[in-house]
C-alpha positions, 0 to 999 in steps of 0.5 A: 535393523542391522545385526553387529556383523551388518555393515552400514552400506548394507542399508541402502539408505545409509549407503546413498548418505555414505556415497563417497565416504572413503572405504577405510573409514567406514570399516573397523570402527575407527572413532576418529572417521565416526567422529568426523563423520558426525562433524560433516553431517553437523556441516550438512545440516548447517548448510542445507538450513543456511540454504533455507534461510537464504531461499527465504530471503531472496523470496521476500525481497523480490515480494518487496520488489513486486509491491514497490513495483505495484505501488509506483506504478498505482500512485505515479500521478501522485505529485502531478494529480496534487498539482492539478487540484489547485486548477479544479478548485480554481474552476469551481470557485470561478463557477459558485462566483457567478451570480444567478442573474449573470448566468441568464445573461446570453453574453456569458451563457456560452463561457459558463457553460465552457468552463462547467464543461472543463470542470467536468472533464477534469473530474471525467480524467480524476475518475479515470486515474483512480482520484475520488472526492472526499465525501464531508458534508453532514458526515462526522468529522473523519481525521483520517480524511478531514483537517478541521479549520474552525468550529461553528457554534450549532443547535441543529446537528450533532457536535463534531458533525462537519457542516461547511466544506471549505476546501474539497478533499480528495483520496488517489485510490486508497490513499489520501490525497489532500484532506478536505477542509471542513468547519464542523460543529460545536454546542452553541454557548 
């Protein structure tokens, strides 16, 4: 506590805030040098919680950049994996054509065999790449990962329940891909 004779640079707290005060000011009194004293604390407050702000700022943006960095480098593939699944489809509708007496045959052994090891690689380098099948088959139909092309009239599964898959479906890491086209059931009229 300070007595009325005490000068404010007695305290040296006060003293490191006034630190460069001019002299005159802060002796006598004077209301004029108080009041701009308040005026340049008033500054120094705005400026220091202007300093907070912009620290702040600058602190979500580079997280910003981070997470846009992180996500560019997660999904880069996107575009080029979408290109790709025509050729995985491709290869498994080639495979499901070829009746089961032709794959007896030892003519076409050999060029099933090549194109089911083709198959397999791909889906070796989908799992490589973070690139998963969607699971739809007997599962309730999921419009967050199945677009529902048609309803087929059924007394043996639960209505919305999907039971043909028509076209597979595919998820990049958390995202989706492509959605799995599925006929999914209905009650029989």
């Amino acid at each position: 506590m300070t007595n009325d004779k005490t000068q404010p640079q007695d305290d040296p707290a006060v003293a490191a805030e006034l630190k460069g005060v001019p002299e005159d000011m802060l002796e006598g009194g004077d209301e004029t040098a108080l009041g701009e004293l308040d005026k340049l604390q008033a500054q120094l407050e705005t400026a220091q919680q202007d300093v907070l702000y912009a620290r702040a700022e600058t602190q979500n943006v580079r997280r910003r950049l981070e997470k846009d960095i992180s996500d560019a480098r997660t999904y880069a593939a996107t575009g080029f994996a979408r290109d790709i699944l025509s050729v995985a489809d491709n290869l498994s509708r080639a495979l499901d054509s070829v009746p089961a007496e032709l794959r007896e045959d030892e003519k076409l052994k050999s060029l099933i065999a090549g194109i089911e090891a083709t198959a397999r690689e791909i889906d070796k380098v989908f799992g490589a790449h973070g690139i998963s099948r969607i699971a739809a088959k007997g599962l309730p139909l999921d419009p967050n990962q199945h677009q529902a092309m048609m309803e087929v009239p059924s007394a043996e599964v639960e209505p919305g329940t999907v039971v043909q898959e028509l076209q597979a479906g595919y998820m990049i890491r958390d995202r989706l891909l492509r959605p799995a086209m599925v006929a999914v059931a209905k009650k029989p009229d």
